[in-house]
C-alpha positions as CSV (number, residue, x, y, z in Angstrom):
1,X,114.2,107.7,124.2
2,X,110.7,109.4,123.2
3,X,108.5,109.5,125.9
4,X,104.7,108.6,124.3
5,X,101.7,106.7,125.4
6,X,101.6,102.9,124.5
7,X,98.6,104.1,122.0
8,X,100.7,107.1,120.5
9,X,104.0,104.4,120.6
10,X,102.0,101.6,118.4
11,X,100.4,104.0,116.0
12,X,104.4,105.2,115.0
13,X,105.1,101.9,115.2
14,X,102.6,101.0,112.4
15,X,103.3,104.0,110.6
16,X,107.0,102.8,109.8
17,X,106.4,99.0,108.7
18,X,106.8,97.7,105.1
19,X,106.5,94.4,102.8
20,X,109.0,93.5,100.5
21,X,107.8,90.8,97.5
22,X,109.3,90.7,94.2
23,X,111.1,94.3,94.4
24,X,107.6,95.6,95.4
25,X,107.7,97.9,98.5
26,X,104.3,98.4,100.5
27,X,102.8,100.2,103.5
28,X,101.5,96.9,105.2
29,X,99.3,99.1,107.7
30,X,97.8,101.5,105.2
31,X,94.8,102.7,107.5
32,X,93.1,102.1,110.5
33,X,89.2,101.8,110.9
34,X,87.7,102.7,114.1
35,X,84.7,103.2,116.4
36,X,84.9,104.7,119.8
37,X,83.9,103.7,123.2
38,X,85.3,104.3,126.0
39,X,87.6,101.3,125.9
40,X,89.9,102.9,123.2
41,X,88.4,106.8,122.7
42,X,91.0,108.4,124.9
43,X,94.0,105.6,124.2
44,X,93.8,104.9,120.6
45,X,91.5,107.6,119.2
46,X,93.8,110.4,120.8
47,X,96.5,108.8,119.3
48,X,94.9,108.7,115.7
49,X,94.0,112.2,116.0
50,X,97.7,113.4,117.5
51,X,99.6,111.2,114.8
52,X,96.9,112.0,111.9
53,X,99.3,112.8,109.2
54,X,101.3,109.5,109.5
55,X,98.3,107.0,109.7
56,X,95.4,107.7,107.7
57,X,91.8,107.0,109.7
58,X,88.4,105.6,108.0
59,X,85.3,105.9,110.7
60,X,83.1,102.6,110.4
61,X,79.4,101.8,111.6
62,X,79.8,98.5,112.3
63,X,82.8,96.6,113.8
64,X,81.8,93.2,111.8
65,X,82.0,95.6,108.5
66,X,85.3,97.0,109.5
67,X,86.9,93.8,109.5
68,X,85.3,93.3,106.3
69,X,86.5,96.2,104.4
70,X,90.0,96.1,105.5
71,X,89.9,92.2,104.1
72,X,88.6,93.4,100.9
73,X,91.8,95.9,100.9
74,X,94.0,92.9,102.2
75,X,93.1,90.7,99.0
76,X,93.4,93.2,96.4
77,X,96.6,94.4,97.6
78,X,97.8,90.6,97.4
79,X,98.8,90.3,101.1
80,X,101.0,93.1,101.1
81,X,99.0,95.5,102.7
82,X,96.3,95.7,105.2
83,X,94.2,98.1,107.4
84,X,93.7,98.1,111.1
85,X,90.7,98.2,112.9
86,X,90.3,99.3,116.5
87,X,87.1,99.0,119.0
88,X,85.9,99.6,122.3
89,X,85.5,97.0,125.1
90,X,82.5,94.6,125.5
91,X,80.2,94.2,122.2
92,X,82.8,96.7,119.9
93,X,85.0,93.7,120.7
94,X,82.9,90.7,120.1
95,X,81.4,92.2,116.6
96,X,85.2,91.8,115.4
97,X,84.4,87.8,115.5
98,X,83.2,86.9,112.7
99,X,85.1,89.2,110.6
100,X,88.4,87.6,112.4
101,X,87.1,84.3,111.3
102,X,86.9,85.0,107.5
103,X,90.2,87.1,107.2
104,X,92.0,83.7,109.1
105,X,89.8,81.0,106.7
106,X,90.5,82.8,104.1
107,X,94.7,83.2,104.6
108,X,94.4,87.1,104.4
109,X,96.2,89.6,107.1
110,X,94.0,92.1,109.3
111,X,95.1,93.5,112.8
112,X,92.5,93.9,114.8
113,X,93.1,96.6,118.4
114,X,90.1,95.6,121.0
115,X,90.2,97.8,123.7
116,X,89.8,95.8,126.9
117,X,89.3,95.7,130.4
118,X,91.3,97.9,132.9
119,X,94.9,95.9,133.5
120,X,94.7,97.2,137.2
121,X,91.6,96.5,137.9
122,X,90.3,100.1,140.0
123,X,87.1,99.1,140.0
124,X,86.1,95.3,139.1
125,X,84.0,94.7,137.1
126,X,83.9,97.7,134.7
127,X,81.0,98.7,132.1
128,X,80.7,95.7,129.9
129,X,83.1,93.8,131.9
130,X,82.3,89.8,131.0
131,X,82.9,88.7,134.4
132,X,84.4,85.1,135.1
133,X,84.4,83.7,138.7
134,X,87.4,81.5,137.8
135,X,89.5,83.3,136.2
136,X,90.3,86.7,136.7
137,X,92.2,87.3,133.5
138,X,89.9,86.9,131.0
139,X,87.7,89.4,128.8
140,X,85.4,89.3,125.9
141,X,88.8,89.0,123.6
142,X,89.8,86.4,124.5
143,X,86.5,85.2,122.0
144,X,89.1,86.1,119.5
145,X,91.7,83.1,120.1
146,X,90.6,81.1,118.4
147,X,90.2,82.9,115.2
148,X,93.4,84.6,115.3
149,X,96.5,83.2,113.6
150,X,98.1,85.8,116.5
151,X,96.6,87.1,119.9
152,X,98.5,88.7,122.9
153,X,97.4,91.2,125.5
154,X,99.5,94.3,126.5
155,X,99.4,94.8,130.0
156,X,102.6,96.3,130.5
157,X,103.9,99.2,128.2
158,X,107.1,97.5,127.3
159,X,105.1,94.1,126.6
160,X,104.6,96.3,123.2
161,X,107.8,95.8,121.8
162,X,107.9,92.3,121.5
163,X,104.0,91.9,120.8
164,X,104.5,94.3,117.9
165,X,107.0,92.6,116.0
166,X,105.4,89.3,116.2
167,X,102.2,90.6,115.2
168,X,104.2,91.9,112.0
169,X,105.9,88.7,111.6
170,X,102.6,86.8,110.9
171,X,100.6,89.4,109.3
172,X,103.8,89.3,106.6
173,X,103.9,85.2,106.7
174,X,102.6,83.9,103.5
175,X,102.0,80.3,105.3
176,X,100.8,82.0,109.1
177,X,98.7,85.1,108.0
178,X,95.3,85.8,108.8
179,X,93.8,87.7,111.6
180,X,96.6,89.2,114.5
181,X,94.8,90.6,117.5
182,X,96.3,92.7,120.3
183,X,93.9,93.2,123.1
184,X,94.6,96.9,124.6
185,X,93.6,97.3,128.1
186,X,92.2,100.9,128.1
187,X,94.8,102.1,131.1
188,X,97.4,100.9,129.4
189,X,96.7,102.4,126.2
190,X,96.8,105.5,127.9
191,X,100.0,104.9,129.8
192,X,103.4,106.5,129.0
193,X,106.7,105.3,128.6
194,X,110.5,106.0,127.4
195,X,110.5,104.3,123.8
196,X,113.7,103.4,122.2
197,X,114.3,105.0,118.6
198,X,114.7,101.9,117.1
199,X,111.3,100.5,117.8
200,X,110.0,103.5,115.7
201,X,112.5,102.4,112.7
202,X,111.3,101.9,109.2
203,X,111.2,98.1,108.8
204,X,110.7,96.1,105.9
205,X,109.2,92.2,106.1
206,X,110.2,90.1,103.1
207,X,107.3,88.0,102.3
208,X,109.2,84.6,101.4
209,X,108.7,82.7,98.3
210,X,110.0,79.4,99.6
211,X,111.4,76.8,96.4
212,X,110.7,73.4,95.8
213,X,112.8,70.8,97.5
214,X,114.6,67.9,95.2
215,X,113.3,65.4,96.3
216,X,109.4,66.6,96.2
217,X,109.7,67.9,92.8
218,X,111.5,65.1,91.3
219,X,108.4,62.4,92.6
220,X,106.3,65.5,91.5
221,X,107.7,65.1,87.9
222,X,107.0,61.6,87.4
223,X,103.6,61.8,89.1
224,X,102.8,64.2,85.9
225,X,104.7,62.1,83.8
226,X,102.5,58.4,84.5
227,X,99.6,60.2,84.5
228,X,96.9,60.1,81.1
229,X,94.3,61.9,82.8
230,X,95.5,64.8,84.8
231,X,93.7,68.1,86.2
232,X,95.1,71.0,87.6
233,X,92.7,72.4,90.9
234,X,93.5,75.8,91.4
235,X,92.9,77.5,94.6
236,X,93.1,80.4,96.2
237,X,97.0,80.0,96.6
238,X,97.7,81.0,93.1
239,X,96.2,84.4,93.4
240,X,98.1,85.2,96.4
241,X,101.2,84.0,95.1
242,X,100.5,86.3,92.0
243,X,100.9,82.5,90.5
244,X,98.7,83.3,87.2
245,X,101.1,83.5,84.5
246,X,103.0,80.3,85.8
247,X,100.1,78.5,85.9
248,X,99.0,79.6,82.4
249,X,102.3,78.7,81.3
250,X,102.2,74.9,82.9
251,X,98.6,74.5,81.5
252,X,100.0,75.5,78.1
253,X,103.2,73.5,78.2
254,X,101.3,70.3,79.4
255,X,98.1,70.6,78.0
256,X,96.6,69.8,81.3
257,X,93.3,71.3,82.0
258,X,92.2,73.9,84.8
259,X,89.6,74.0,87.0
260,X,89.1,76.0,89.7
261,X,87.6,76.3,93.2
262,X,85.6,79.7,93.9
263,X,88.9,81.5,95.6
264,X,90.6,80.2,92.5
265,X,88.4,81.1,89.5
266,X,90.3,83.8,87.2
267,X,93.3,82.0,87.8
268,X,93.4,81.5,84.5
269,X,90.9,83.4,81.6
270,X,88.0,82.5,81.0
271,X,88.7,82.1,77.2
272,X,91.5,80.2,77.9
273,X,91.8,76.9,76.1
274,X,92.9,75.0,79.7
275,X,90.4,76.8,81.5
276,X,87.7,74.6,82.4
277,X,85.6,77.1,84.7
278,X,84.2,76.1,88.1
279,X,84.8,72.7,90.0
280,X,82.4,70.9,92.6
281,X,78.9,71.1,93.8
282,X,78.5,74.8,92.1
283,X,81.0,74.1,89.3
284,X,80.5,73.6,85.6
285,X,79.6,69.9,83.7
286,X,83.2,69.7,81.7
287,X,85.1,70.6,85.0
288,X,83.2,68.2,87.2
289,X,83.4,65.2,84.7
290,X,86.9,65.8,84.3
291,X,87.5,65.5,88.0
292,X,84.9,62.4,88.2
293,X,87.7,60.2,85.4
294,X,91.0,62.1,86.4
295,X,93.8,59.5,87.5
296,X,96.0,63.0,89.1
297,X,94.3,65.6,90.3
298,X,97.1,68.2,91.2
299,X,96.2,70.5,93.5
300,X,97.5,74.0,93.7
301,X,96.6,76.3,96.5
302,X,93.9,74.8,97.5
303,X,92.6,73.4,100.5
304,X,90.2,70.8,99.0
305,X,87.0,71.8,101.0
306,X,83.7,69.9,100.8
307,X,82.5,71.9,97.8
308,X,85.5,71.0,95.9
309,X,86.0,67.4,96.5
310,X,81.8,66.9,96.2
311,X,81.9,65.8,99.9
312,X,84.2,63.0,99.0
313,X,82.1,62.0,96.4
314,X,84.1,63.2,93.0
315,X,87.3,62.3,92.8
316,X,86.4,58.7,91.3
317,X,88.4,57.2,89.2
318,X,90.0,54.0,90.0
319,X,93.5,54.5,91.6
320,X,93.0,58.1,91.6
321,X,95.9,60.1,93.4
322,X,96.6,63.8,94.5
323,X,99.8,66.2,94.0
324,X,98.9,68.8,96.4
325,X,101.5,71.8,95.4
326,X,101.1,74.1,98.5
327,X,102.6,76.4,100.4
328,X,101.4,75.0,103.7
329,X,102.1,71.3,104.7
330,X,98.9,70.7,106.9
331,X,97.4,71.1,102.8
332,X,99.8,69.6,101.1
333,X,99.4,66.0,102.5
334,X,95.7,65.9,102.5
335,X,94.0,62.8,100.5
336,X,96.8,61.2,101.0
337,X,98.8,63.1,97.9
338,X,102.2,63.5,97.6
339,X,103.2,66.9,99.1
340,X,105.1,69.8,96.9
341,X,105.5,72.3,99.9
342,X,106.3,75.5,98.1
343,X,105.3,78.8,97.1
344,X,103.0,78.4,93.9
345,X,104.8,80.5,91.6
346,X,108.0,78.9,92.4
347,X,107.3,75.7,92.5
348,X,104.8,75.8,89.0
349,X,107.8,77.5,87.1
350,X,110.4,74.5,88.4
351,X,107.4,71.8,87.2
352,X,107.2,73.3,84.1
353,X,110.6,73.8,83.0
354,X,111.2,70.2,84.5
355,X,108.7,68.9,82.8
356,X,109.5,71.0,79.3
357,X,113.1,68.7,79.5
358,X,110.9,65.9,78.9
359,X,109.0,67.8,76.2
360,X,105.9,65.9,78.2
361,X,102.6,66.9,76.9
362,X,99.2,65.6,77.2
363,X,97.2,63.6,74.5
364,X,96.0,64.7,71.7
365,X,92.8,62.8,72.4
366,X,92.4,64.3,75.6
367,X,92.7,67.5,74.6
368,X,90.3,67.0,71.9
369,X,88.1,65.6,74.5
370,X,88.0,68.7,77.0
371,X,88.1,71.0,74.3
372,X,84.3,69.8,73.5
373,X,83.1,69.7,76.6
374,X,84.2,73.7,77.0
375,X,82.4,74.7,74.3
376,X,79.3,72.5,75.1
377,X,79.2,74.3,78.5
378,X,79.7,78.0,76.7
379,X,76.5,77.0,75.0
380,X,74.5,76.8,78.0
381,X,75.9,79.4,79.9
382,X,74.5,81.6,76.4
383,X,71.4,79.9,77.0
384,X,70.8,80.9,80.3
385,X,72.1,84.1,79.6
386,X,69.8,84.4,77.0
387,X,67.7,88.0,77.5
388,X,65.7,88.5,73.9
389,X,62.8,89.4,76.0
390,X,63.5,93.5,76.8
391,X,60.2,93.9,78.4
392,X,59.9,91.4,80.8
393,X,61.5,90.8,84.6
394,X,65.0,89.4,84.4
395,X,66.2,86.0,85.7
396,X,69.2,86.0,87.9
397,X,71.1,84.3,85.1
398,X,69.8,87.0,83.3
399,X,71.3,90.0,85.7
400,X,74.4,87.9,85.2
401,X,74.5,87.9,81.7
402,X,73.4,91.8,81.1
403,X,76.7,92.9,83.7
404,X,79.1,90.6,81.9
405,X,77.8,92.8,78.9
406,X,78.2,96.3,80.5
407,X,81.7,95.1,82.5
408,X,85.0,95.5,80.8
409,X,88.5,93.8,81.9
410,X,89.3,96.1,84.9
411,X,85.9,95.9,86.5
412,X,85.9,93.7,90.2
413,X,83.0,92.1,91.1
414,X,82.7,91.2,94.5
415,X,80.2,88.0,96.2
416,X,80.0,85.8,99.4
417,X,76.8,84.3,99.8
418,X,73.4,83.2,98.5
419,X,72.5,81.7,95.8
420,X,74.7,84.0,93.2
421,X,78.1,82.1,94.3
422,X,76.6,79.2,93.2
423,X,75.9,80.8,89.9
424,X,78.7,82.8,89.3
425,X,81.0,80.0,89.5
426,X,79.3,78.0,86.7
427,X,78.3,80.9,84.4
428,X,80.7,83.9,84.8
429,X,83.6,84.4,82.2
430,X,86.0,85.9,84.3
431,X,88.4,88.4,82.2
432,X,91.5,89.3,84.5
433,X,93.4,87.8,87.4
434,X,91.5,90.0,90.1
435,X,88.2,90.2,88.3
436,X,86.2,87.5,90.7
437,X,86.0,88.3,94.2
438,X,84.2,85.6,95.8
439,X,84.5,84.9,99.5
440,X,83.7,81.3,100.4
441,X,86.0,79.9,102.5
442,X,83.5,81.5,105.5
443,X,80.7,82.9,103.1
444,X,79.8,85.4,105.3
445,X,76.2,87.2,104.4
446,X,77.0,91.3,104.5
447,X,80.8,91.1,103.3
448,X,79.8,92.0,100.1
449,X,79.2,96.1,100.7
450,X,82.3,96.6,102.7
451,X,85.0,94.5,101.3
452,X,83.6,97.0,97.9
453,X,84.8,99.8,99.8
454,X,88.3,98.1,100.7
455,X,88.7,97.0,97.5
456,X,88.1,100.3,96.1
457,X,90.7,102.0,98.4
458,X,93.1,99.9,97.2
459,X,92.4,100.7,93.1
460,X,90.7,104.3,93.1
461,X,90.5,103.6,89.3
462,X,88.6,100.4,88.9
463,X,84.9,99.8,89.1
464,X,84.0,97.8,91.8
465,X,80.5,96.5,92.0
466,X,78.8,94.2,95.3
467,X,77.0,91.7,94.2
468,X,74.3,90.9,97.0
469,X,71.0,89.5,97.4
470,X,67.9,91.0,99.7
471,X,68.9,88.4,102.7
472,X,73.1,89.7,102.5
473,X,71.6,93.5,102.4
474,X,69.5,93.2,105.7
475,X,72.7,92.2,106.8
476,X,74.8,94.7,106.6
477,X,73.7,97.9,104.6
478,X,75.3,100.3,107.1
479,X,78.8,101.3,105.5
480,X,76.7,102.7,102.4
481,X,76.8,105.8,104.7
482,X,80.8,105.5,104.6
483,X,80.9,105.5,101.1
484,X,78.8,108.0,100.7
485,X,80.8,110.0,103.6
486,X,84.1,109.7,102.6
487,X,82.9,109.4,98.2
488,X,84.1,106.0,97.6
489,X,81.9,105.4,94.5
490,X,81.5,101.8,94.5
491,X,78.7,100.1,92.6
492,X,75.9,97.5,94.3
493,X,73.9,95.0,92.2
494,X,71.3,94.8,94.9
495,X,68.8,91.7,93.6
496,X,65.3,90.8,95.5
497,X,64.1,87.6,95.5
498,X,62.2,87.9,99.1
499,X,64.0,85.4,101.0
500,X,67.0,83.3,101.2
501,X,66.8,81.8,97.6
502,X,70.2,79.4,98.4
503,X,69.1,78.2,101.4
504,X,65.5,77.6,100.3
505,X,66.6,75.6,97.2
506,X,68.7,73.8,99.5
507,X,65.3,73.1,102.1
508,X,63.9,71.4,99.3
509,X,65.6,68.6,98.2
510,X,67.1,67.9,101.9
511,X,62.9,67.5,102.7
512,X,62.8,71.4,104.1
513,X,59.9,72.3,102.2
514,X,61.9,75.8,102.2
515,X,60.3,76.4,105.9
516,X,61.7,79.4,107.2
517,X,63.4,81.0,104.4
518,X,61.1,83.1,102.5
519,X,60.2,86.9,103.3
520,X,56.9,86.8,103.6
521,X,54.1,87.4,106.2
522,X,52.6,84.1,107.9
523,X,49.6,82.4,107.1
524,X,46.9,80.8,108.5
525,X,49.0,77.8,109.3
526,X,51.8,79.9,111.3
527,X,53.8,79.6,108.0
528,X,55.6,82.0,106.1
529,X,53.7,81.4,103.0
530,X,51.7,84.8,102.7
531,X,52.1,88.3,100.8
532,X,56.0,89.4,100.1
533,X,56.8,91.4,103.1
534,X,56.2,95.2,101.8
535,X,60.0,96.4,102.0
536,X,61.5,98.4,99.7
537,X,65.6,97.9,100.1
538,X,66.0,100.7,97.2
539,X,64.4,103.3,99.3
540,X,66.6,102.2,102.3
541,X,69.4,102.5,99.7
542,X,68.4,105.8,99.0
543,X,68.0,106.7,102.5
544,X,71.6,105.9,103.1
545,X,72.6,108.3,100.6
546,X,73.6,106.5,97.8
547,X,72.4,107.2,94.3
548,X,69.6,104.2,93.2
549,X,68.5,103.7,89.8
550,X,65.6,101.2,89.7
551,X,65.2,98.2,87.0
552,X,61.9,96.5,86.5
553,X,62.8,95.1,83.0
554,X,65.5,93.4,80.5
555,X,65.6,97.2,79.6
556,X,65.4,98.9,82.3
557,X,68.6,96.9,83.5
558,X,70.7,97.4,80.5
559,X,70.2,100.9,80.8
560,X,71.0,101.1,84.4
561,X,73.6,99.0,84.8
562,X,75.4,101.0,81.6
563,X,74.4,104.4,84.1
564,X,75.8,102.8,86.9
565,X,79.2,101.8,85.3
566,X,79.8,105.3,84.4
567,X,79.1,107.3,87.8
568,X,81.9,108.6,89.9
569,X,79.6,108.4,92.7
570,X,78.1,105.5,95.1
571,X,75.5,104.0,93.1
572,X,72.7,101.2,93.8
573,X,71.1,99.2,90.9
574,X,68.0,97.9,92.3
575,X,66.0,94.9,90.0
576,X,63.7,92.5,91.2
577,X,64.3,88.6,89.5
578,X,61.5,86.2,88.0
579,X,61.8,82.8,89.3
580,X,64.1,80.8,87.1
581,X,62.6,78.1,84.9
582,X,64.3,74.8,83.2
583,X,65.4,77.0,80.0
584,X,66.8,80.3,81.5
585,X,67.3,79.0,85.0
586,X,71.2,77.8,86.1
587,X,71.9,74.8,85.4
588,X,71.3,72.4,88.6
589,X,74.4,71.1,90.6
590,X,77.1,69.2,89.0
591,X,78.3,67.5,92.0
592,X,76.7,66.7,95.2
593,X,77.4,68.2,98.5
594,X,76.6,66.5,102.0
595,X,74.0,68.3,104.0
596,X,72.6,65.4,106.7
597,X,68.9,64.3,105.7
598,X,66.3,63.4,108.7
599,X,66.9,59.6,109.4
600,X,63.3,59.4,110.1
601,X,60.0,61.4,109.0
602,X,56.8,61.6,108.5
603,X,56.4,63.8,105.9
604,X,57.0,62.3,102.2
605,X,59.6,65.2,100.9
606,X,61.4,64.2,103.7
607,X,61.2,60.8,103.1
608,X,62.1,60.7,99.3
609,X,65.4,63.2,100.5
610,X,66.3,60.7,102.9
611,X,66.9,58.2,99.8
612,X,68.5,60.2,97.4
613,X,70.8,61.1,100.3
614,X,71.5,57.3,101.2
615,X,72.0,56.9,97.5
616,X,74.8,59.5,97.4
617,X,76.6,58.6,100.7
618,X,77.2,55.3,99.2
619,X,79.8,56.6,96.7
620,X,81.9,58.6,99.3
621,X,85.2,57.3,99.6
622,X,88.1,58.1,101.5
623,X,91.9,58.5,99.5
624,X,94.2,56.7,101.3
């Protein structure tokens, strides 16, 4: 027996626990983020600071950010390691949310440590105590149910044991993963006890890669087989089953074309000849005409959401049916497809070499066909990238096209919301498996920055560059100062437009009129139509302590973006964008998305949306 707090007991805990996938043997808690209250400073922070050595500790500014960052680790460490993040009581606890929320969307692990409220009660309520007169058992976490794939409270030292090795369980379940929370009672976190040995045991968790059954790959086979029009949709499920290679090797076997969803893009090159780019409302011409005639649209990893399918509106084609390849079964039957409930890997490599028996392959004709349409769409992704002008102010296309310049294979870039998803998943050419970072399953403005610094603790070597716009910088600029604090030289691609440029595009065609969205001082009218606001985010950069290099120009950027690449310290690249026209601007949406239109209005942009919007809602359909 070793006689430790329940704080000092969970931090060995953590220190001994491993993953298992493929002969490859992680840490799966590498670190644990933390800010201090008094809900956790003298359980959890004393037992940081006593067991030091065996778990390293990041200090974080915001709890939302923390979250955040240990994501961005979770992802590029594919699953198989992940940070925890500890708090205080009351709004320490709550700020863990939102951050909960997009690590369970998204399928990635994070174990979150709340402290709570005291377990026997002394003095009731306590600072920050949410108090609820019917029930006497409930705190602030318990916000964090619903968002958690895992949630228990320790109110008893040896409730621990148990708690701690189910927390494991689903933070190492490639199906259950997401965020594990374990509410800490501050007393209790405090609180000794006689430990058994073996609950400080290294243990290693096997992360499963469950095969294809019989009977589901055998329908699977002649699904393929009848079809003349097929498309692979590849989700987010084939980088987290490190799926790539397989699925290159199906597309190449087949001749069936790829398209992807934004947590699936780089799933296969972007140069190659199955790769389609981008699918949906932000996805490219070829990929979404594809999808509009397919007569199988198999589904890999993905969960269909409503920028995928178009809002119902794009899978089209008479008779049209689904294979939804998936590790989870709640995805697997959706649309009405026939299920192949596996791990992606697995079950690509048993389709193809089932599939190779038959020496099945795709049409000539309709390989000819995509082929065109790929290179018609590299031709206007070159014209919007198009930057001949060196002395004027870039386009955001532009700032797209002058990074894919500077960026090499091993560079990350890292997104979540704005209007740049939308772009990037038409126009970039993604060059590696891990290159495109986009979080959309929540698209959660402020991500960006300190999923950057996650991702950079998990590959020292690479550059890692945030992507972010003015509106996701107001956000959440704070853990510049931990990158700057503990040298963590990522890269940020900070680009003004004054406002919320996706959201105002969006105003306008749903009859908006872009009220509300722009950064500017009001007018007469009470509108926000007047002068730019007078900020200057690169000075707040700066005053942050991180490195900015200003761009006004095409040349200015070049430059600085080259600069940038090279540092070995934080560095800010700060441009301001001209407003896109027809010629250099993105090309508009491929596919429609539903956002509800005013039934009734007065005012004519609202009136006209209202039509197009009854025009499109006629073509939804639902796959039975």
């Amino acid at each position: 027996m070793t006689r430790l707090t329940v704080a000092q007991a969970l931090v060995r805990f953590l220190a001994a626990q491993y993953t298992e996938r493929d002969g490859e043997r992680r840490r799966l808690i590498g670190a644990t983020w933390g800010i201090f209250g008094h809900g956790n400073v003298a359980g959890l922070g004393q037992a940081l600071l006593q067991h030091a050595v065996e778990m390293p500790f990041h200090q974080g500014r915001n709890e939302q950010a923390m979250v955040h960052a240990a994501v961005g680790y979770a992802r590029q460490s594919n699953r198989l390691s992940t940070h925890a993040v500890t708090t205080s009581i009351g709004p320490g606890a709550t700020n863990l949310v939102t951050g909960a929320a997009l690590a369970t969307i998204n399928h990635l692990p994070v174990l979150l440590l709340p402290g709570d409220i005291f377990a026997t009660r002394p003095a009731d309520p306590v600072l920050q105590q949410l108090e609820v007169p019917y029930a006497g058992d409930i705190s602030v976490n318990d916000c964090l149910r619903p968002v958690s794939k895992y949630f228990d409270r320790i109110t008893r030292p040896e409730a621990l044991i148990p708690a701690a090795l189910q927390a494991m369980r689903v933070l190492t379940d490639p199906l259950d993963t997401g965020a594990v929370t374990l509410a800490l009672p501050q007393d209790v976190q405090a609180e000794a006890y006689d430990w058994p040995e073996e609950f400080f045991a290294e243990r290693t968790w096997t992360v499963r890669r469950p095969v294809a059954d019989p009977t589901e790959l055998a329908a699977a086979v002649r699904a393929v087989r009848e079809a003349r029009r097929p498309l692979v949709v590849a989700g987010g499920g084939v980088h987290h089953s490190r799926a790539e290679d397989a699925l290159g090797e199906f597309a190449e076997t087949t001749g069936i074309p790829v398209a992807s969803t934004q947590a699936g893009k780089g799933s296969l090159r972007h140069d190659h000849p199955q790769d389609m780019g981008g699918l949906g409302h932000t996805g490219t011409a070829a990929a979404d005409e594809l999808a509009r005639t397919a007569d199988l649209v198999i589904g890999v990893g993905t969960r269909y959401t409503d920028f995928t399918t178009a809002s119902g509106t794009l899978f089209a084609a008479d008779g049209v049916r689904f294979l939804n390849l998936n590790i989870a079964p709640y995805d697997g039957h959706k649309l009405a497809g026939l299920p192949l409930i596996a791990d992606a890997r697995a079950a690509l490599e048993e389709l193809t070499e089932a599939l190779a028996l038959h020496g099945h392959r795709v049409d000539d004709a309709y390989i000819a066909e995509y082929t065109e349409d790929k290179q018609r769409w590299e031709h206007r992704v070159d014209a919007c990238y198009e930057a001949d002008e060196p002395d004027v102010r870039p386009t955001q296309p532009q700032v797209l096209g002058l990074l894919e310049e500077v960026v090499r294979d091993d560079d990350i870039i890292i997104n979540a919301a704005g209007s740049l998803p939308g772009d990037l998943h038409k126009l970039w050419r993604t060059r590696s498996r891990d290159q495109y970072h986009l979080e959309y399953g929540y698209s959660c403005m402020g991500y960006e920055i300190p999923a950057a610094i996650g991702v950079k603790m998990a590959v020292p070597d690479r550059p890692v560059w945030a992507l972010v716009g003015d509106g996701t910088y107001l956000m959440m600029p704070t853990e510049i100062v931990t990158a700057v604090q503990e040298g963590i030289a990522i890269k940020i691609l900070l680009v003004q437009n004054h406002g919320y440029a996706s959201i105002g595009g969006l105003s306008e065609t749903v009859g908006g009129e872009r009220f509300g969205t722009q950064y500017r001082h009001q007018d007469d009218d009470g509108l926000y139509t007047g002068r730019p606001l007078p900020v200057d985010l690169a000075a707040n950069a700066a005053s942050l302590g991180m490195r900015v290099l200003r761009a006004k120009t095409v040349r200015d950027l070049r430059a600085a973006l080259a600069e940038a690449r090279a540092a070995d310290t934080a560095t800010c690249v700060y441009v301001e964008t001209e407003t896109a026209d027809t010629v250099s601007g993105p090309p508009p949406a491929q596919a429609w998305w539903d956002v509800p239109v005013a039934e009734t209005a007065t005012r004519p942009s609202a009136v006209k949306a209202r039509e197009e919007y009854d025009r499109h809602v006629s073509t939804r359909r639902r796959h039975l």
